[in-house]
Backbone as a ProteinNet text record, in pm:
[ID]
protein_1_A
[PRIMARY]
XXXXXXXXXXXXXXXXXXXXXXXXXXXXXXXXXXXXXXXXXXXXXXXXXXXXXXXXXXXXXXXXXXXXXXXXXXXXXXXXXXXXXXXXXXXXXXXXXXXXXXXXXXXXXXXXXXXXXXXXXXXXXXXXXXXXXXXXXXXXXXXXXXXXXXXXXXXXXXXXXXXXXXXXXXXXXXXXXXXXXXXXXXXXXXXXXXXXXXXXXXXXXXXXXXXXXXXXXXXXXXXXXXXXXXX
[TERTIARY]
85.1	0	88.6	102.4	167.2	71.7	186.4	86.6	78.5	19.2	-5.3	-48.2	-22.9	-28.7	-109.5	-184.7	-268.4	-314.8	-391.5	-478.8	-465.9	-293.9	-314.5	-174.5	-216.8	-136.4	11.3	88.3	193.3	280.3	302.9	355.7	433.4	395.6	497.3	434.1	534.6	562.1	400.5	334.7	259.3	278.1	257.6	275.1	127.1	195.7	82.2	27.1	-92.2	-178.7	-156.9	-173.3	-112	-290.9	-311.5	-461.6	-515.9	-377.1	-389.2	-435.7	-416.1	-479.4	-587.9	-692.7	-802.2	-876.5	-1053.4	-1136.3	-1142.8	-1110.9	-1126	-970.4	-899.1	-740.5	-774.5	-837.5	-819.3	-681.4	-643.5	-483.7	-395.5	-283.6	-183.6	-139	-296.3	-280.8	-379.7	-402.1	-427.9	-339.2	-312.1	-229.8	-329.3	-294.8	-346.5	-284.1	-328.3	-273.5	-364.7	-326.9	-413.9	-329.2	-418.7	-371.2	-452.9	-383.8	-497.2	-527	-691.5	-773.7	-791.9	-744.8	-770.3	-678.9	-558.2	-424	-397.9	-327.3	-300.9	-166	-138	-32.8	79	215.7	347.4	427	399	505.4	437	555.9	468.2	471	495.3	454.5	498.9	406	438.4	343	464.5	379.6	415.4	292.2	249.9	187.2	309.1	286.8	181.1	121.9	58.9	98.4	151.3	168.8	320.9	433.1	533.8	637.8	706.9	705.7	772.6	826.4	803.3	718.8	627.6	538	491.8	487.9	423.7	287.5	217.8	69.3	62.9	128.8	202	37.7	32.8	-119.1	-84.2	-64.2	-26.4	-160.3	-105.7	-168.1	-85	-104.2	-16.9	-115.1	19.4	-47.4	32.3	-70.8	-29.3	-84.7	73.5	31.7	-11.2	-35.3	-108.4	-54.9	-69.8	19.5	134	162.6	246.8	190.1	303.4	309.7	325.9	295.2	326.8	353.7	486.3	459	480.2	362.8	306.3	445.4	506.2	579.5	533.7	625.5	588.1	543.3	499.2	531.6	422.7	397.7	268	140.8	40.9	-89.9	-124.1	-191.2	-161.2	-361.8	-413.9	-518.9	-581.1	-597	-604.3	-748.4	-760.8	-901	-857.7	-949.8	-950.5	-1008.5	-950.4	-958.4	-1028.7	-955.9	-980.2	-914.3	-1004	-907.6	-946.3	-867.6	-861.9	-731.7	-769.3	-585.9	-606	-488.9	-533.8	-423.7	-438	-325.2	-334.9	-247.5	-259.1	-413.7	-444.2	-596.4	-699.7	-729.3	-820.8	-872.9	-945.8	-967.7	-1014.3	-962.4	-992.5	-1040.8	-1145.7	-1220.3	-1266.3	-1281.1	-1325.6	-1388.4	-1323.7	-1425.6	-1404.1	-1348.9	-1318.1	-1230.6	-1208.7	-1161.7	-1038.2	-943.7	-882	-807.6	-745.8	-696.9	-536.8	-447.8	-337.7	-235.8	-235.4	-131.8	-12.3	22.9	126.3	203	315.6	371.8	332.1	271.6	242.9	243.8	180.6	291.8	122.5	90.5	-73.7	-26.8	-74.5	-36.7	-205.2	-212.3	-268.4	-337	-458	-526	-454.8	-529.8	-496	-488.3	-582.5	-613.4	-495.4	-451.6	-392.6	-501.4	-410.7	-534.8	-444.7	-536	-487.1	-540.3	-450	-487.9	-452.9	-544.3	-528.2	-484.2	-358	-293.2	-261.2	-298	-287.8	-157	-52.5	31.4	49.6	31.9	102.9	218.8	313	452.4	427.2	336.1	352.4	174.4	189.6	50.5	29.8	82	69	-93.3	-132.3	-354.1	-337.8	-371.6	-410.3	-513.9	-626.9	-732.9	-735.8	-695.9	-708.4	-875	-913.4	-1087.4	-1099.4	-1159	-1206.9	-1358.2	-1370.3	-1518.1	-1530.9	-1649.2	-1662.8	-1772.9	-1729.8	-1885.8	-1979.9	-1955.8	-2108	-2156.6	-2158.8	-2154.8	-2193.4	-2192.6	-2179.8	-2316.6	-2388.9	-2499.5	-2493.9	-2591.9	-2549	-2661.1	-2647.1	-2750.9	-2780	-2849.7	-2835.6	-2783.2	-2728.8	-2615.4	-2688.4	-2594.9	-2647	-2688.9	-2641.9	-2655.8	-2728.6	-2894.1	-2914.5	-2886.2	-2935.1	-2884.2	-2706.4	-2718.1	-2575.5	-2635.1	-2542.9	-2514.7	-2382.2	-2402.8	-2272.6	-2264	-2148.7	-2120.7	-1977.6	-2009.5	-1880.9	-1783.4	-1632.2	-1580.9	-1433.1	-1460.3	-1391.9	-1342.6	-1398	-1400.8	-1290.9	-1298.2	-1227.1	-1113.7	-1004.9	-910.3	-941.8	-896.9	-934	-1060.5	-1170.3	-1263.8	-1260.4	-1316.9	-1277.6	-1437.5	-1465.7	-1576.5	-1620.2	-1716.1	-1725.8	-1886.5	-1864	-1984.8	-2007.4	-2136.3	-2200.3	-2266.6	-2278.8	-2309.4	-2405.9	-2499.4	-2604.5	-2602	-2641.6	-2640.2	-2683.3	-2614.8	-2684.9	-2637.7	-2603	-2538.4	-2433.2	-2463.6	-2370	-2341.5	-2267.3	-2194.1	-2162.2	-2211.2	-2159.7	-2054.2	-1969.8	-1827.7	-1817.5	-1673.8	-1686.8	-1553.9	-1487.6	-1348.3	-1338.3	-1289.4	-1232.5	-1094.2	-1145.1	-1090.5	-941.7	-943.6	-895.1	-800.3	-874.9	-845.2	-898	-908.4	-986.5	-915.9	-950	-810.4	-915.6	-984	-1090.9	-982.4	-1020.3	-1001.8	-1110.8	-1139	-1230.7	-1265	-1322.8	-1317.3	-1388.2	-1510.2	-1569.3	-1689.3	-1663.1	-1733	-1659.5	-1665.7	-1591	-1647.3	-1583.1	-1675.8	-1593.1	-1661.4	-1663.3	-1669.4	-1573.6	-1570	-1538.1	-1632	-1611	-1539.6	-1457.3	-1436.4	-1323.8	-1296.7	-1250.1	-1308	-1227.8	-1313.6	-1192.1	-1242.4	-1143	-1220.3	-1161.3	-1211.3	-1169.9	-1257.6	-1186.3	-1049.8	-1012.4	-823	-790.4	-823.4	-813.5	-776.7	-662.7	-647.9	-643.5	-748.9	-683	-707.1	-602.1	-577.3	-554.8	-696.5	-704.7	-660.9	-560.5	-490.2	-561.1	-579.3	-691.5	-631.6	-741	-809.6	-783.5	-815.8	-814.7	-996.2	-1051.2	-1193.5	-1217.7	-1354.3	-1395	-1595	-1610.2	-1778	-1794.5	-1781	-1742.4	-1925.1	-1897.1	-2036.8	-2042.8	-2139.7	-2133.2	-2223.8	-2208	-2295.4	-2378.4	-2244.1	-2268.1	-2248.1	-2313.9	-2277	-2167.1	-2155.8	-2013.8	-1970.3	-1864.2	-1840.1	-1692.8	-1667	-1545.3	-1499.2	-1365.3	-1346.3	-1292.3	-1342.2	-1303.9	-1208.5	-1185.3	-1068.3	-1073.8	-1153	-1072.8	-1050.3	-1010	-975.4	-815.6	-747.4	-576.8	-477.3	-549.3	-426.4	-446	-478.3	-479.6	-306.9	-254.6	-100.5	-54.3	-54.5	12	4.8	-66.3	-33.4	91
-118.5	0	123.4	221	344	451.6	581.8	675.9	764.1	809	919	1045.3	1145.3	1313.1	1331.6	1232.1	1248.4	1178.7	1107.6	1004.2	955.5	909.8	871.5	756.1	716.3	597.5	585.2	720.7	743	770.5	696.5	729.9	860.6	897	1088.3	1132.9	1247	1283.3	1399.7	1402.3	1493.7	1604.5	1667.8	1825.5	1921.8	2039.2	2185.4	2163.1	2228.3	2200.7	2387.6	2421.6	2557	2558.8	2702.1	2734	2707.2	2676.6	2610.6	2468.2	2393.2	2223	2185.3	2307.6	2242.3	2397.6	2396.4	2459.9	2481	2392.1	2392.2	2415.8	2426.5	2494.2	2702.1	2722.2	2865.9	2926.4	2905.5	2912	2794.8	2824.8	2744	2689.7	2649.9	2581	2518.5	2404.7	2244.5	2158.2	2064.7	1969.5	1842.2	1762.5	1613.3	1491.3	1348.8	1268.4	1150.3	1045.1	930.5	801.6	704.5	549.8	435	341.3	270.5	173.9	183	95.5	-50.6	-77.8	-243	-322.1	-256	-288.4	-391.9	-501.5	-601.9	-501.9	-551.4	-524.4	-572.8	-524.9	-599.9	-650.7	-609.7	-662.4	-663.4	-680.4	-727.4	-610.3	-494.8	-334.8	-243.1	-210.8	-68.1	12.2	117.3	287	338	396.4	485.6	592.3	698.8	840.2	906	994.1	1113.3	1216	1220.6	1388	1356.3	1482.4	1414.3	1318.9	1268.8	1192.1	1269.5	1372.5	1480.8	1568.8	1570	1698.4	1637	1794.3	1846.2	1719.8	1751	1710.7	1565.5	1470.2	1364.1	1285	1256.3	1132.2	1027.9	900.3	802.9	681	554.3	477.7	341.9	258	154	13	-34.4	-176.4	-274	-338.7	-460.1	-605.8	-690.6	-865.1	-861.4	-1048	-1059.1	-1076.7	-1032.7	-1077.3	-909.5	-846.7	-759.4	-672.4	-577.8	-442.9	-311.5	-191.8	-95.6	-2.5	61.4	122.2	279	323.7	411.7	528.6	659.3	718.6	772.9	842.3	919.8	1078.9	1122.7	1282	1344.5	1258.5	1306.8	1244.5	1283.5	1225.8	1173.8	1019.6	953.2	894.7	954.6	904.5	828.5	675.1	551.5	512.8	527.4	489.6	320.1	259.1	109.5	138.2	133.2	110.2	-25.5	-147.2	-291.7	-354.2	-477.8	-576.1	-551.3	-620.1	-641.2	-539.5	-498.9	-436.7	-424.7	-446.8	-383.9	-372.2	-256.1	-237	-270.4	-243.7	-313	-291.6	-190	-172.5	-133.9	-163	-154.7	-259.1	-320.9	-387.9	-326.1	-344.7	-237.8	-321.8	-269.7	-360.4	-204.6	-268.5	-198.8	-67.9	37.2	131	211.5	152.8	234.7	308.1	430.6	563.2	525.2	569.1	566.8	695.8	762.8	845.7	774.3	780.9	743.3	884.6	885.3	1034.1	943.5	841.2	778.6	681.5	629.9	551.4	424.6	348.2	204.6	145.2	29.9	-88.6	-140	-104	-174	-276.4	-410.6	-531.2	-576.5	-607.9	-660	-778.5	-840.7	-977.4	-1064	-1187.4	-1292.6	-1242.2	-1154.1	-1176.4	-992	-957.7	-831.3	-707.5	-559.7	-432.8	-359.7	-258.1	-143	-50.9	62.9	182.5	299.6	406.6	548.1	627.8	692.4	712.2	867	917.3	1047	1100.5	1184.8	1213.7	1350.5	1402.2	1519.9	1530.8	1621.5	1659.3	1709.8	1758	1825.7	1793.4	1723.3	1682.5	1744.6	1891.5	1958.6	1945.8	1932.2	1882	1783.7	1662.2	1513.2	1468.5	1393.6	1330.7	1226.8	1078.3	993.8	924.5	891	836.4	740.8	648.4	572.2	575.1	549.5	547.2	424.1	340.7	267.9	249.3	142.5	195.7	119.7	40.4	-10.7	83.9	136.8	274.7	420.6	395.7	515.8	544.1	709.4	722.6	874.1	852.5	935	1049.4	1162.3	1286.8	1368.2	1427.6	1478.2	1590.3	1643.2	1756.6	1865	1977.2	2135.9	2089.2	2073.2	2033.2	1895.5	1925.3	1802	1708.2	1609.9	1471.8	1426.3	1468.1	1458.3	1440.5	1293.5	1297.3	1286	1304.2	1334.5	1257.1	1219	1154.2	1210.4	1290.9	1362.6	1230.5	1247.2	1149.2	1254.6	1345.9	1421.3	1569.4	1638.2	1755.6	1840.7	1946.8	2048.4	2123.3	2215.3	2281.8	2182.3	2049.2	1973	1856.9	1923	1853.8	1781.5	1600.8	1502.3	1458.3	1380.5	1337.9	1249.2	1198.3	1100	1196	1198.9	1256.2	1138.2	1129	1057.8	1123.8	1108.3	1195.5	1137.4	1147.5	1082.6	1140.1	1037.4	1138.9	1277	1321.1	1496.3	1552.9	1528.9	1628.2	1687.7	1789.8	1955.1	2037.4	2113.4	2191.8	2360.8	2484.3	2606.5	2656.8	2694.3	2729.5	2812.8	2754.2	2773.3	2818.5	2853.1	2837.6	2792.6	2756.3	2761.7	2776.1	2928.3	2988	2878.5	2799	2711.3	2624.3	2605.2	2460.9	2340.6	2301.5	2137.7	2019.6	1934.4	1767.5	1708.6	1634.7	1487.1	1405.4	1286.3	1122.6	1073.6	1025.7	966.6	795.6	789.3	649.6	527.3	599.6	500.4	622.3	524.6	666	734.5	862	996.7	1101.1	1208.3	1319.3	1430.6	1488.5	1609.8	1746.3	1852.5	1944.1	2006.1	2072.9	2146	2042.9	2064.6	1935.1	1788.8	1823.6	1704.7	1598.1	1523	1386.6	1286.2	1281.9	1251.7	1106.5	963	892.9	777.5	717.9	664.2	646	676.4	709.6	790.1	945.3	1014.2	1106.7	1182.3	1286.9	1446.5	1539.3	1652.8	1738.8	1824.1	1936.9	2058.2	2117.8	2256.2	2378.2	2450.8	2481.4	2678.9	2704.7	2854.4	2931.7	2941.1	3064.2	2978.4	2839.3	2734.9	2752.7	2704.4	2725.3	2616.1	2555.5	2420.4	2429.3	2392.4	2334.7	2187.6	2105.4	1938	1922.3	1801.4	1771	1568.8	1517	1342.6	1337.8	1238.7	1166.3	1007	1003.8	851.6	836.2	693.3	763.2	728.9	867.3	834	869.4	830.4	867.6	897.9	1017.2	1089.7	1070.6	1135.1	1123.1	1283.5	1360.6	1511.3	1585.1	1622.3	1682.1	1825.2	1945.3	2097.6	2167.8	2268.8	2359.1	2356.1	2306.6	2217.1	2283.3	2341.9	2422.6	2549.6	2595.1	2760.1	2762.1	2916.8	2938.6	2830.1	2730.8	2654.1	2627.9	2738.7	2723.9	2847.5
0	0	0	-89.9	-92.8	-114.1	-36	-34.1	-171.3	-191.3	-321.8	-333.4	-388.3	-393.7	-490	-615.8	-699.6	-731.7	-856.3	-841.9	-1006.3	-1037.3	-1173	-1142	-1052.7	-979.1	-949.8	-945.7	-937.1	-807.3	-734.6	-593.4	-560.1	-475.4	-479.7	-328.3	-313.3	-176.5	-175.3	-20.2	16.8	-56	-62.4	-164.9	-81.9	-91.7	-78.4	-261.5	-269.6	-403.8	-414.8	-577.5	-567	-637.8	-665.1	-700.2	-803.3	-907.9	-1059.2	-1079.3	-995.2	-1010.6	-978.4	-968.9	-917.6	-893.3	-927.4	-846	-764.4	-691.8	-532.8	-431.4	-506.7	-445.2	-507.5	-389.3	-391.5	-272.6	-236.1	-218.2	-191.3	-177	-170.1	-24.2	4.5	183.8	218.1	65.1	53.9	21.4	149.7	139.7	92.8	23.6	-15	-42.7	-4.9	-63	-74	-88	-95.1	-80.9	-22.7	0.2	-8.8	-64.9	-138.7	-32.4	2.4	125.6	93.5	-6.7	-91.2	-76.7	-74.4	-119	28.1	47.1	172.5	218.7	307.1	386.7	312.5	293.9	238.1	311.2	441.6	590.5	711.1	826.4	952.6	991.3	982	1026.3	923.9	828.7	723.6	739.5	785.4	801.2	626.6	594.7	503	556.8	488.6	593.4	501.9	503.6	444.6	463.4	529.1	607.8	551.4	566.2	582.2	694.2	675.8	805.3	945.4	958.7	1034.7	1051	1010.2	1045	1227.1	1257.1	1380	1410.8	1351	1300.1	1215.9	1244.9	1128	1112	1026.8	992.9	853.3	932.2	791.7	839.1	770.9	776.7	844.8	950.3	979.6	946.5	867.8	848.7	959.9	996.4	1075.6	1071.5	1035.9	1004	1118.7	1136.2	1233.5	1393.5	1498.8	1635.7	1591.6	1503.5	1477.7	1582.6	1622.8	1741.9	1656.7	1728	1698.8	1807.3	1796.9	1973.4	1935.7	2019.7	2035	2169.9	2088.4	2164.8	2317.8	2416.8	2512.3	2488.2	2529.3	2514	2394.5	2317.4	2243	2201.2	2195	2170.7	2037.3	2026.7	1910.7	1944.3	1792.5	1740.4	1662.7	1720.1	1642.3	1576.3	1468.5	1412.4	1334.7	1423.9	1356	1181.3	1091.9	952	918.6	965.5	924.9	1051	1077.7	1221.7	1362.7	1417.4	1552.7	1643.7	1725.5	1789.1	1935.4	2061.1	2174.8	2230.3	2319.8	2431.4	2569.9	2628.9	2777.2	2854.8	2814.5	2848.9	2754.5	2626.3	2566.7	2511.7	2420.6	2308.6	2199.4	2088.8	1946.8	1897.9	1757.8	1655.8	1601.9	1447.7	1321.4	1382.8	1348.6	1330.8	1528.2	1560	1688.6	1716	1783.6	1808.5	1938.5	1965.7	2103.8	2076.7	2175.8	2150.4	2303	2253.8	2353.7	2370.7	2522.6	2541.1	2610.6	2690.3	2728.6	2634.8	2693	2557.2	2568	2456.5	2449.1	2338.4	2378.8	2250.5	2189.5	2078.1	2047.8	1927.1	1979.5	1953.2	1843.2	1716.9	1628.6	1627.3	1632	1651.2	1545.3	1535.2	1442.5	1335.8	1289.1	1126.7	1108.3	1187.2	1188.7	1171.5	1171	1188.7	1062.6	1066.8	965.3	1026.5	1089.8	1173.1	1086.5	1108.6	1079.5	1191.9	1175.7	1317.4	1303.2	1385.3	1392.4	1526.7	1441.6	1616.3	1604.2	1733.6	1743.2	1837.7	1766.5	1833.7	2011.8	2030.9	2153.3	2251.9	2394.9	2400.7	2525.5	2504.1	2668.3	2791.2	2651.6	2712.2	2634.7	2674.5	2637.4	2722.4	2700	2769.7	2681.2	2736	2667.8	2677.6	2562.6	2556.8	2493.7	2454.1	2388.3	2330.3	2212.5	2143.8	2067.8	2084.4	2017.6	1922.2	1838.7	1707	1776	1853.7	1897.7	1958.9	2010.5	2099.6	2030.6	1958.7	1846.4	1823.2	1858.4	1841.3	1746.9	1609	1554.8	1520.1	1485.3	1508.7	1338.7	1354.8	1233.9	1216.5	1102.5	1066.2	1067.4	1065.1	1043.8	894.8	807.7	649.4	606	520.8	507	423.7	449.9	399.8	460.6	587.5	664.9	774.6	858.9	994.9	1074.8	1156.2	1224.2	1367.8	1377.5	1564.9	1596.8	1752.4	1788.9	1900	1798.6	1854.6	1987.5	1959.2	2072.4	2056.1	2148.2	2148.1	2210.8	2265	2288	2196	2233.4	2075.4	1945.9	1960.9	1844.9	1859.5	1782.7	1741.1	1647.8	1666.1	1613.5	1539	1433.6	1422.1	1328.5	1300.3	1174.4	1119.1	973.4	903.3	811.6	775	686.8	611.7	436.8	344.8	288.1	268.4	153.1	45.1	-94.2	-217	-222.4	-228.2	-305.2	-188.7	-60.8	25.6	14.1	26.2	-12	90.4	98.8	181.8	76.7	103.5	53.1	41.8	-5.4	-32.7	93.1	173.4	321.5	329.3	421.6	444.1	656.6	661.7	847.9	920.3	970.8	1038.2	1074.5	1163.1	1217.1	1137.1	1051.8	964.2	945	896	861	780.9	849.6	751.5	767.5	701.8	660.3	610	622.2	591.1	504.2	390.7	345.8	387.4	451.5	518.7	382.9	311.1	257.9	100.1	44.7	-73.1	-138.5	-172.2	-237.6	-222.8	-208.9	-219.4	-314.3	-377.8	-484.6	-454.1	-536.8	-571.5	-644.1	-716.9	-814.6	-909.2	-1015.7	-1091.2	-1051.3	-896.5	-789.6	-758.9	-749.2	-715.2	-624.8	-495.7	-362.1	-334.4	-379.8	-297.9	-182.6	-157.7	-52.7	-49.3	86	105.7	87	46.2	17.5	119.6	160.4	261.7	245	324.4	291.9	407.4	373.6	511.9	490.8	467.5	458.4	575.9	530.8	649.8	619.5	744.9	766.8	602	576.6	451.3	330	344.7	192.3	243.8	98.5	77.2	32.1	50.3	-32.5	-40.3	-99.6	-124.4	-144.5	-54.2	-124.3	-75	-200.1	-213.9	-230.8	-250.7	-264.4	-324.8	-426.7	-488	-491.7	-386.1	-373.7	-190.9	-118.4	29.6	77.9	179.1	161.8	331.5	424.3	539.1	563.6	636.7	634.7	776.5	845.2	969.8	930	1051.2	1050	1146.8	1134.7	1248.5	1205.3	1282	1325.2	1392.2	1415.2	1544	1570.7	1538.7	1548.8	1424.8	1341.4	1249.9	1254.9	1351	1390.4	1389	1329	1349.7	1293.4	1189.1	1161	988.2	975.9	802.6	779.3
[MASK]
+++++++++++++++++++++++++++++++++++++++++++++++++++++++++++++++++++++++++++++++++++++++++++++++++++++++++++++++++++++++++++++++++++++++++++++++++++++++++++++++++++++++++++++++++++++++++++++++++++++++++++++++++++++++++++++++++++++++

């Protein structure tokens, strides 16, 4: 599984998008990439970064065979979305589709059939509240925008969440203050003559603009409030 900066199957590094490649790049502070959700694992632990593999803000993808570890650093807060599989740490149990958020250092060890995590870290975790969410658990509401629902998977400076899109749900050409990075978990969603689908990453960093829209249904994982001062 490798990561990708465009969508004509060519492996290449994260990149800023300049205003020329797209409708929807009205400045030059959209980052994007993509990774393919189909693709098996090639080893007993491969990280596929998105981000670059230093950034502040790092977000890749970890594949894990089966019984394989991944250990999780000290000192910063790491946001695990079960993708595919089984995973657990000394005190959790993970399965498909569940949220943890880890601020101490630990070692999250992979079931039989192995996991594929979406891992989110940040460099510095001066406020960390570690939580857990699970999808059984998961109760979901309806959006400011219709034909959208939404479930909040953690709040405060950075608000975390999963949206669900039904055909024809749209959004007005917006920008945020803050910033905004989605994950495309399942589906695609559109803009203007874009087309982002599943695996798809992007991180609109304060005064990038978008109107994304779906045609087909589709569910995202959201993250904003966290790139204030950082574009």
């Amino acid at each position: 599984m490798i990561a990708h900066n465009r969508f004509d199957g060519q492996p290449a590094e994260p990149k800023i998008a300049s205003a020329e490649q797209g409708a929807d790049m009205q400045t030059q502070s959209i980052e994007r990439a993509w990774v393919d959700l189909n693709a098996g694992p090639r080893g007993t632990c491969e990280i596929n970064h998105l981000t670059h593999a230093e950034d502040a803000q790092w977000l890749g993808v970890v594949d894990l065979g089966p019984f394989a570890t991944y250990t999780v650093d000290a000192g910063k807060r790491h946001d695990l979305y079960v993708l595919q599989g089984d995973a657990e740490t000394d005190d959790h149990s993970l399965h498909t589709h569940d949220f943890l958020i880890l601020c101490n250092a630990t070692v999250v060890g992979a079931g039989e059939s192995g996991a594929r995590l979406l891992v989110y870290r940040q460099a510095c975790a001066s406020v960390c509240h570690p939580l857990l969410r699970t999808a059984r658990d998961r109760a979901w509401r309806e959006g400011v925008n219709p034909r959208m629902r939404v479930v909040s998977l953690a709040n405060g400076v950075q608000h975390v969440s999963l949206v669900a899109w039904e055909p024809g749900a749209r959004t007005r050409d917006h920008t945020h203050p803050s910033g905004e990075e989605l994950f495309i978990l399942s589906g695609e969603i559109r803009n203007a003559e874009e087309c982002y689908p599943a695996g798809t990453w992007l991180r609109l960093h304060p005064g990038a603009t978008h109107a994304p829209y779906a045609e087909v249904p589709t569910v995202i994982l959201l993250r904003h409030g966290h790139l204030a001062g950082a574009a």
